[in-house]
C-alpha positions as CSV (number, residue, x, y, z in Angstrom):
1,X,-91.5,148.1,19.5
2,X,-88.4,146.3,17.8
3,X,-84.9,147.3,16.9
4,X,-86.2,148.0,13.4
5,X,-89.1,150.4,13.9
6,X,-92.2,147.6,13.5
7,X,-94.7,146.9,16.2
8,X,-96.2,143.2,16.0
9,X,-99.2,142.3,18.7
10,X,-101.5,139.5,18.9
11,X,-105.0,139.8,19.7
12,X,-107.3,138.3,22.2
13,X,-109.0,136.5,19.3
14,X,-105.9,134.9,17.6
15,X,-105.4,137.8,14.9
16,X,-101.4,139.3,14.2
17,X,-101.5,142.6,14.0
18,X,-98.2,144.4,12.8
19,X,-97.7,148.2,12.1
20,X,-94.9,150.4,10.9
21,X,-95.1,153.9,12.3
22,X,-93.5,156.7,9.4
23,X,-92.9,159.9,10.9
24,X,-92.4,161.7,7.9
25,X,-96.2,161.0,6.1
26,X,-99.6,162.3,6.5
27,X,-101.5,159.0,5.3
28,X,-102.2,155.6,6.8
29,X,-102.4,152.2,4.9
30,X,-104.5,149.7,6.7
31,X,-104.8,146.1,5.0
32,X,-106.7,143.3,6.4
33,X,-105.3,139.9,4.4
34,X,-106.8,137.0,4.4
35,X,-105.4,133.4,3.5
36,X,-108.5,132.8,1.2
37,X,-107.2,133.3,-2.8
38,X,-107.9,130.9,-5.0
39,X,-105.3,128.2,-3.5
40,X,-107.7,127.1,-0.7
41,X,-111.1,126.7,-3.3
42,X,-112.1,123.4,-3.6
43,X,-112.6,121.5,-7.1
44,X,-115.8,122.8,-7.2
45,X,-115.2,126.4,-6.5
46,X,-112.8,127.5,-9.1
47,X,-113.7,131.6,-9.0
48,X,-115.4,132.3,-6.0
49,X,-112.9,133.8,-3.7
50,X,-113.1,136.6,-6.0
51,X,-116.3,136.7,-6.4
52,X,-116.7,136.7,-2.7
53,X,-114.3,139.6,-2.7
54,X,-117.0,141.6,-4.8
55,X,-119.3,140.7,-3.4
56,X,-118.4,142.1,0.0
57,X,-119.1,145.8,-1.1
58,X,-122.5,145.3,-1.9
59,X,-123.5,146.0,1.5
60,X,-123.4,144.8,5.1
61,X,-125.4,144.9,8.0
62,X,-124.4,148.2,9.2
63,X,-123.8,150.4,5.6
64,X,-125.2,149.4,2.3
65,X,-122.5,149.7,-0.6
66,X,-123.1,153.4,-1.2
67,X,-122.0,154.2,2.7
68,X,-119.2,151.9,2.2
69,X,-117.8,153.7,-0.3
70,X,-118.5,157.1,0.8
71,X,-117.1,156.7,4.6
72,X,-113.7,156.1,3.0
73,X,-114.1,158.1,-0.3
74,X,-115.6,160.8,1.9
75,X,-113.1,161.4,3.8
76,X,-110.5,161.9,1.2
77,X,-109.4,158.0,1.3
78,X,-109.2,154.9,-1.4
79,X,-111.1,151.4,-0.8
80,X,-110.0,148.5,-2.2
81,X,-109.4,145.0,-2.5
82,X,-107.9,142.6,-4.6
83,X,-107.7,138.4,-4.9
84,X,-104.5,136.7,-5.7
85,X,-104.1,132.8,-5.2
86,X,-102.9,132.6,-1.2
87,X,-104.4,135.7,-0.4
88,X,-107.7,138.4,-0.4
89,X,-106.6,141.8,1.0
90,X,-109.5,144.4,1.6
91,X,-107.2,147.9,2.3
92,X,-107.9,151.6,2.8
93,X,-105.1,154.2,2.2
94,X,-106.7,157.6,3.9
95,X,-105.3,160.3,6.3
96,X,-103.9,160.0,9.6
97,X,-106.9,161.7,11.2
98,X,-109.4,159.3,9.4
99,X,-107.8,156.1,10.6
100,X,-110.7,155.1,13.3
101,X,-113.3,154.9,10.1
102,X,-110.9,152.7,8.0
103,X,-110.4,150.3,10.4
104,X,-114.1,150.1,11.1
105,X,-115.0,150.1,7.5
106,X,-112.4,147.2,6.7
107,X,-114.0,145.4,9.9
108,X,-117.5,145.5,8.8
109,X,-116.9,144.4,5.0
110,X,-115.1,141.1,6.5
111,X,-117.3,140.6,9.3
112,X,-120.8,141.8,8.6
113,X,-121.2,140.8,5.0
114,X,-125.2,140.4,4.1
115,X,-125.4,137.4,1.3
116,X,-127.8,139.4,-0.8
117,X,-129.2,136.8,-3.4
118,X,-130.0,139.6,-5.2
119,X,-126.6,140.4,-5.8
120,X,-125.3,137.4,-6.4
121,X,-127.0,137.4,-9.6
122,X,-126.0,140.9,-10.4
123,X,-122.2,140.2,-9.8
124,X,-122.3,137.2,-11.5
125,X,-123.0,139.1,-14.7
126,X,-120.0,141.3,-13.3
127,X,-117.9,139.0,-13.0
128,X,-118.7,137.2,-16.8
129,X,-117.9,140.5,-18.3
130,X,-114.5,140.5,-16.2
131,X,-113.4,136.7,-17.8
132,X,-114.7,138.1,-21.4
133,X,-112.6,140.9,-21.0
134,X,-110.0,138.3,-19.9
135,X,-110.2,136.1,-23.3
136,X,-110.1,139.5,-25.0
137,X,-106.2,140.7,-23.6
138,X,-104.3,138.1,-24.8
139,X,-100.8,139.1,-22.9
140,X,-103.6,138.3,-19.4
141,X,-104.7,135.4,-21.3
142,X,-101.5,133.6,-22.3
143,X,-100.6,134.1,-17.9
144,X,-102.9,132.2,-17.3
145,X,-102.4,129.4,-19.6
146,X,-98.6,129.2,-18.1
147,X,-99.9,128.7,-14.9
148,X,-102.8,126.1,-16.4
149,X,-99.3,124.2,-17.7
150,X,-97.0,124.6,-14.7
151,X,-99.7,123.6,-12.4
152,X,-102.2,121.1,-14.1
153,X,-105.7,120.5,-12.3
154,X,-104.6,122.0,-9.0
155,X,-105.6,125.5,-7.9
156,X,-102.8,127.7,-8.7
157,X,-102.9,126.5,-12.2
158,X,-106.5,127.8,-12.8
159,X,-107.5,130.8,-13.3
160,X,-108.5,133.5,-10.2
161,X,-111.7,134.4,-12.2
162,X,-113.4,130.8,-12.5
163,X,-115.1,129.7,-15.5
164,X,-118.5,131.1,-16.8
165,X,-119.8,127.6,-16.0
166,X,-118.2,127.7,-12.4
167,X,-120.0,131.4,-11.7
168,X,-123.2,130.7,-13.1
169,X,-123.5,127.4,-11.1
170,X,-122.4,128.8,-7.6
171,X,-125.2,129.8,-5.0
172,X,-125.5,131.7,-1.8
173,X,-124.7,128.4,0.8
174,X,-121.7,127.8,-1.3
175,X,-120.6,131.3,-0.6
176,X,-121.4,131.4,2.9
177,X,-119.4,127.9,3.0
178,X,-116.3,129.3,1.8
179,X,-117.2,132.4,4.2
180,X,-117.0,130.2,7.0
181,X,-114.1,128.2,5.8
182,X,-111.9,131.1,5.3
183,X,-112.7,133.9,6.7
184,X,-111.5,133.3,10.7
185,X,-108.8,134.7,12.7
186,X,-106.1,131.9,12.3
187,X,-106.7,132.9,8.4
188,X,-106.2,136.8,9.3
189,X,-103.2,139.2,9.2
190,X,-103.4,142.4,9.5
191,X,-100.6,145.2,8.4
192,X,-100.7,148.6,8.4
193,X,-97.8,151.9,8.1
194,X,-97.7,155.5,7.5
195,X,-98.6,157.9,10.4
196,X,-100.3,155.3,13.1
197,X,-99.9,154.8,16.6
198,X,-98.8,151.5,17.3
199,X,-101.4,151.5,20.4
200,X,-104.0,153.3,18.8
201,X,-104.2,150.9,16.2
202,X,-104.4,147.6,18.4
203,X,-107.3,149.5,20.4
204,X,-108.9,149.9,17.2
205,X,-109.2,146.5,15.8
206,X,-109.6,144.9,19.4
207,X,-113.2,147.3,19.2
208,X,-114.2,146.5,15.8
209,X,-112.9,142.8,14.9
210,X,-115.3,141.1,16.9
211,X,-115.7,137.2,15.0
212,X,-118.8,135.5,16.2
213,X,-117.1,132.5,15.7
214,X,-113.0,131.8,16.0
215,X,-113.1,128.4,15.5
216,X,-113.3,127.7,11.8
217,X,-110.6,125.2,10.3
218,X,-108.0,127.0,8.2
219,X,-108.2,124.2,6.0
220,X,-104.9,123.3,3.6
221,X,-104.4,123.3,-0.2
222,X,-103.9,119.9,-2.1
223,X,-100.2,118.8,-2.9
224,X,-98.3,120.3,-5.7
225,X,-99.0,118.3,-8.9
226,X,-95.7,116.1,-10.4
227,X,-94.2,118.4,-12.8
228,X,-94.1,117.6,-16.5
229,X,-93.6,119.9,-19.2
230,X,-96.8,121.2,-21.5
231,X,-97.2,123.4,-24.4
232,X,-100.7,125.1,-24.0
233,X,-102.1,126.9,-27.2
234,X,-105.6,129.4,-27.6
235,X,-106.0,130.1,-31.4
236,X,-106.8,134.0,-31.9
237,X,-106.9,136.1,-35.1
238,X,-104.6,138.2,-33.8
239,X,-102.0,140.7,-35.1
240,X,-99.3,139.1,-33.0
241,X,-98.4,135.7,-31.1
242,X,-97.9,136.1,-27.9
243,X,-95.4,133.8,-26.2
244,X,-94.8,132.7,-22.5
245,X,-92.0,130.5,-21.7
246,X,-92.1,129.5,-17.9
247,X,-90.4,127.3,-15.0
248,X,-91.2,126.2,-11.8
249,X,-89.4,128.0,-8.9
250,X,-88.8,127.5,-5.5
251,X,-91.1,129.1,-3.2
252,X,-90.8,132.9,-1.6
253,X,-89.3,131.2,1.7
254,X,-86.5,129.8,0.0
255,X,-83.4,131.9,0.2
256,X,-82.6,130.8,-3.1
257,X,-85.2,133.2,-4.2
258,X,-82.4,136.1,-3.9
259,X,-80.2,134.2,-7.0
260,X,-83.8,134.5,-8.6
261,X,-84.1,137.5,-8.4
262,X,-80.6,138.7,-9.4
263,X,-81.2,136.3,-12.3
264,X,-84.4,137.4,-13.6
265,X,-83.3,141.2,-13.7
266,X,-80.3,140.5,-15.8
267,X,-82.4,138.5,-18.4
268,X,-85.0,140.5,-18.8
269,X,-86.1,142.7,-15.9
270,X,-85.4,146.0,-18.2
271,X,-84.6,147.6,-20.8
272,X,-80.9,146.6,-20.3
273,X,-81.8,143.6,-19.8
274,X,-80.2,140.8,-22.3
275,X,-83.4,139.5,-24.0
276,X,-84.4,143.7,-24.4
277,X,-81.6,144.3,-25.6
278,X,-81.0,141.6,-27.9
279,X,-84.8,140.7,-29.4
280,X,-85.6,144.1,-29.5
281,X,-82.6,146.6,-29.5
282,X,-80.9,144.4,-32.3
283,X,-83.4,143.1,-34.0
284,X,-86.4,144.6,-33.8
285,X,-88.4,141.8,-33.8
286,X,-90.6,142.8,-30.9
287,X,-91.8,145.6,-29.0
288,X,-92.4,144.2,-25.7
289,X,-90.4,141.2,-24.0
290,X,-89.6,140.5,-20.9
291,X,-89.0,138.2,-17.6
292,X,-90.9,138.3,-14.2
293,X,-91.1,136.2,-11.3
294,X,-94.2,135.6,-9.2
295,X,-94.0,133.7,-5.9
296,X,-96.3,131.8,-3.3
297,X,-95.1,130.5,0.4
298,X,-94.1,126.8,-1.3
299,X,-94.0,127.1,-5.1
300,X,-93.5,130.3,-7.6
301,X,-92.3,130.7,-11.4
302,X,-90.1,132.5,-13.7
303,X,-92.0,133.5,-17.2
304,X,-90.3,134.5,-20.1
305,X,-92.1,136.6,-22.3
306,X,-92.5,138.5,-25.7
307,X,-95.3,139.2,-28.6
308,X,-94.2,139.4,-32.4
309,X,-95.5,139.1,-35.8
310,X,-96.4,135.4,-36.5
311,X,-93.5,135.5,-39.5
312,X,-90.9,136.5,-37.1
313,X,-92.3,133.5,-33.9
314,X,-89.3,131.6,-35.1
315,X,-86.4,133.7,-35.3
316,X,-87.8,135.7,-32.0
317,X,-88.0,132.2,-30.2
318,X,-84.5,131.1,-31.5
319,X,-83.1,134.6,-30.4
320,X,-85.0,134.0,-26.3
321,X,-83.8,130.3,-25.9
322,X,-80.4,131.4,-27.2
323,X,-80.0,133.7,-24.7
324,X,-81.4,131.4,-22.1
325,X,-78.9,129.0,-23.1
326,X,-76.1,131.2,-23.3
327,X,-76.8,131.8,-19.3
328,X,-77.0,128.6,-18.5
329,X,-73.5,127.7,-20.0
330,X,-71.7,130.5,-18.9
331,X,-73.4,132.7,-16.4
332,X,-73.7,136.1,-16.7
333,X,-71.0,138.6,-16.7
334,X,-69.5,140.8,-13.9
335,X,-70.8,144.0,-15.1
336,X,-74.3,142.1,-15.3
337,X,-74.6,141.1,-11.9
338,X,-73.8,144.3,-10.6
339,X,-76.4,146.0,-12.5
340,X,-79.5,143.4,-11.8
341,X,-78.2,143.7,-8.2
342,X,-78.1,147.8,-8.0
343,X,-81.3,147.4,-10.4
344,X,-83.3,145.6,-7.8
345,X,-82.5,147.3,-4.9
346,X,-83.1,150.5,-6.4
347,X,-86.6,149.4,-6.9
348,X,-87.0,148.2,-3.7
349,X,-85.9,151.4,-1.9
350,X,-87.9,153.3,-4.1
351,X,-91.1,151.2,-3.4
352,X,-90.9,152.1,0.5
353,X,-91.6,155.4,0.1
354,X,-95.3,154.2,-0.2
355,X,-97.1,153.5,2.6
356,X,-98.9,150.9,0.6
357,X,-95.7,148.9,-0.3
358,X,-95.1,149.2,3.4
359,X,-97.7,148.0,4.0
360,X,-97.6,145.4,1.6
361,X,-94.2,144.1,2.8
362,X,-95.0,143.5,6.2
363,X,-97.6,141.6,5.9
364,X,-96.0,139.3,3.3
365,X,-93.3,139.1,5.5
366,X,-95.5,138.1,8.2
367,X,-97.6,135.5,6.4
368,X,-94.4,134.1,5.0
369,X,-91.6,134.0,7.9
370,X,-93.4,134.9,10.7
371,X,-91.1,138.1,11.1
372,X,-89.8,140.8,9.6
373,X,-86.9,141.4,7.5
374,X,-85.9,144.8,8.0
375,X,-84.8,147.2,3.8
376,X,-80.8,146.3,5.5
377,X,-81.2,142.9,6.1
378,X,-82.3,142.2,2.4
379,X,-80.0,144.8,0.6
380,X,-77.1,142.9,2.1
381,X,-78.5,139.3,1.1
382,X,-79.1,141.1,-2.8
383,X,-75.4,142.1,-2.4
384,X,-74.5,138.7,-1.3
385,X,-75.6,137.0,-4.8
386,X,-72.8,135.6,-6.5
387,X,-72.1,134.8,-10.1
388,X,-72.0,131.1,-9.6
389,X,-75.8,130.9,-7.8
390,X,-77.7,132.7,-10.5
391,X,-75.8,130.2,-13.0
392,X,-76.6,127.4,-11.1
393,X,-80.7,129.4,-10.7
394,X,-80.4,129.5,-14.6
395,X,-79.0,125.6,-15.4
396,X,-82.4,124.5,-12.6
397,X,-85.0,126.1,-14.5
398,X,-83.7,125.5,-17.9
399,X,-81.7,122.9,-18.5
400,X,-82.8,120.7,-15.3
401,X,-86.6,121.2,-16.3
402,X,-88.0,121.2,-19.6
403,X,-89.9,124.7,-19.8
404,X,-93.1,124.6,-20.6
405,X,-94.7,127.2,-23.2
406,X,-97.9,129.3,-23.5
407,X,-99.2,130.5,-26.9
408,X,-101.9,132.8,-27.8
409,X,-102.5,134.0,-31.0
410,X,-102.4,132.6,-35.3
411,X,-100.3,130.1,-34.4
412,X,-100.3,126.2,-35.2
413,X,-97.9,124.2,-32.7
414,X,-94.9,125.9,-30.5
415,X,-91.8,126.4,-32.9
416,X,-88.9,123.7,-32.0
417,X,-86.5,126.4,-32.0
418,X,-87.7,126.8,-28.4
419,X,-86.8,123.2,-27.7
420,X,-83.4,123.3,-30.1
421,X,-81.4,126.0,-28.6
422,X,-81.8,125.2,-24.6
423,X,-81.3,121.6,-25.7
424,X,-77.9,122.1,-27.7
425,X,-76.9,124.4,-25.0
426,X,-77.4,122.0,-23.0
427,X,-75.6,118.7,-24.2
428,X,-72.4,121.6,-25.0
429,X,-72.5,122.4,-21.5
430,X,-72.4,118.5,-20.6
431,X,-69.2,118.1,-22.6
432,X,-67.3,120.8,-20.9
């Protein structure tokens, strides 16, 4: 065991296992995360990660997908598993007692999948519903066309789902390919926490994750494209626009990801955020608007967004690269920083009383660094932030790159305000 509470073993086979015992819980949260998200899919395989990741629960050579579903549901526990673009994370969340079946369920959906034909052609339908319902949600929709922009023809910049041409063209061998590919341990972590024993847990998964083969190549993504800046529009007959204004980031290993964060918050992380307050609060030009940051090991971004009636696109644009500007030239203020800072911890504090988010955060931390950075060790680098980092964070993304823009909705071209603000900011700043 460490100093900070976390137990981190390495298996026979290659595989990390780390665990975070929590005295004070009744529940256990076991994930088993693999580095095969969209990032690692080949030109031709746009979509199937996920798909794979469905595709799993239809049944394997010990349970069919009714008996998966009941040996966790059954025993008063959640399945699960979601795709995101470095990583596919099968999890159960189920009682202390009933951790021997979710480990052996998790092992048997990674290890003994059948490659039904069968259901192949039943997902796919699945799965064309899924990108329908996609097109239908604009706010989804105009995410993915930021990342389309920030990221041109490389996999983070297309979408986790695939295209219905992609789907409908892929066949079993090109799923057990990317099966093969991915699915190894040197692609495997492992994370668990809530009421687990440290030992327990490693005899577990040395009984159940047995690979028949260790050997397969992790493989590497391509290289980041050059970055130039886009404006990426889907026409809708829509009530609103909806509006994304994003940057490149730095990656989640990066320490300058803390100004990011502090940043982000105070622009538009709440509802006392400066774009809340001013777009909507003083306006009332929009209902939602807001900024968020999502991160990968090498790369990340910073989105901006809001929706609003297509007569009020240009004063609401205006009013969002004003305020971006005004950062840029002269920071944000003392009381601000505080805030975002006490904001953001908050949430993280909060967040550990799951076991999930535990869990979550070790293995992050794990795929990422290699190591853990104990709830201290991060509260004091929030605290650390100072004023001058998250204006030089704000000047990087906004006045050093040229943002690009997402649009979704009745709208023709992107509305130079976007453009006119950040740029005049930007040649005052210059002067000073």
């Amino acid at each position: 065991m460490t100093a900070t509470g976390i137990s981190r073993v390495v298996l026979a086979n290659g595989v990390t296992v780390v665990c975070e015992p929590m005295d004070h819980v009744r529940s256990a949260a076991v994930g088993l995360w693999v580095e095969a998200g969209g990032l690692f899919e080949e030109e031709h395989e746009h979509g199937i990660a996920h798909l794979l990741e469905h595709l799993v629960f239809k049944g394997t050579r010990r349970r069919t997908a009714r008996e998966l579903a009941r040996a966790i549901e059954g025993h008063g526990g959640n399945l699960g598993a979601f795709t995101e673009k470095e990583f596919c994370c099968y999890y159960a969340v189920v009682l202390d007692d009933h951790l021997e079946i979710a480990v052996d369920v998790l092992c048997d959906l990674i290890l003994n999948y059948l490659f039904d034909e069968s259901q192949l052609a039943k997902e796919k339908g699945v799965i064309l519903e899924e990108i329908s319902d996609l097109e239908d949600t604009p706010e989804d929709l105009v995410h993915d066309l930021l990342a389309e922009g920030l990221w041109p023809d490389h996999p983070i910049g297309t979408g986790l789902l695939g295209s219905r041409e992609s789907v409908v063209a892929f066949t079993g061998e090109d799923i057990r390919a990317f099966w093969r590919r991915r699915y190894a341990p040197s692609t495997l972590t492992v994370a668990a926490a809530g009421s687990i024993d440290p030992t327990q847990l490693r005899g577990l998964f040395e009984r159940w994750l047995v690979f028949e083969d260790n050997g397969a190549p992790r493989g590497a993504p391509p290289a980041l494209p050059t970055f130039q800046r886009r404006t990426v529009i889907a026409q809708r007959s829509l009530a609103q626009v909806h509006l994304l204004m994003g940057a490149r980031t730095a990656g989640a290993v990066s320490q300058s990801r803390f100004p990011l964060l502090v940043f982000n918050a105070a622009l538009g992380g709440g509802m006392g955020s400066r774009l809340f307050q001013t777009i909507r609060e003083t306006h009332g030009l929009v209902y939602s608007v807001y900024s968020q940051v999502a991160q990968m090991r090498d790369t990340g971004m910073l989105g901006v967004y809001l929706a609003t009636d297509p007569s009020n696109l240009g004063e609401a644009s205006a009013l969002l690269s004003h305020e971006l500007g005004a950062v840029c030239a002269e920071g944000i203020t003392a009381e601000e920083l505080g805030e975002a800072k006490e904001q953001i911890k908050g949430a993280l504090v909060l967040s550990q009383e799951s076991t999930s988010a535990r869990m979550t955060r070790l293995a992050t931390h794990q795929a990422y660094f290699g190591l853990y950075m104990d709830l201290d060790e991060t509260i004091a680098a929030i605290d650390a932030v100072r004023g001058e980092e998250v204006i030089e964070m704000a000047r990087s993304l906004f006045w050093q790159q040229e943002p690009t823009v997402a649009l979704v909705g009745p709208v023709g071209e992107e509305p130079c305000s976007l453009r006119e603000e950040l740029t005049r900011s930007r040649e005052a700043g210059r002067q000073v």
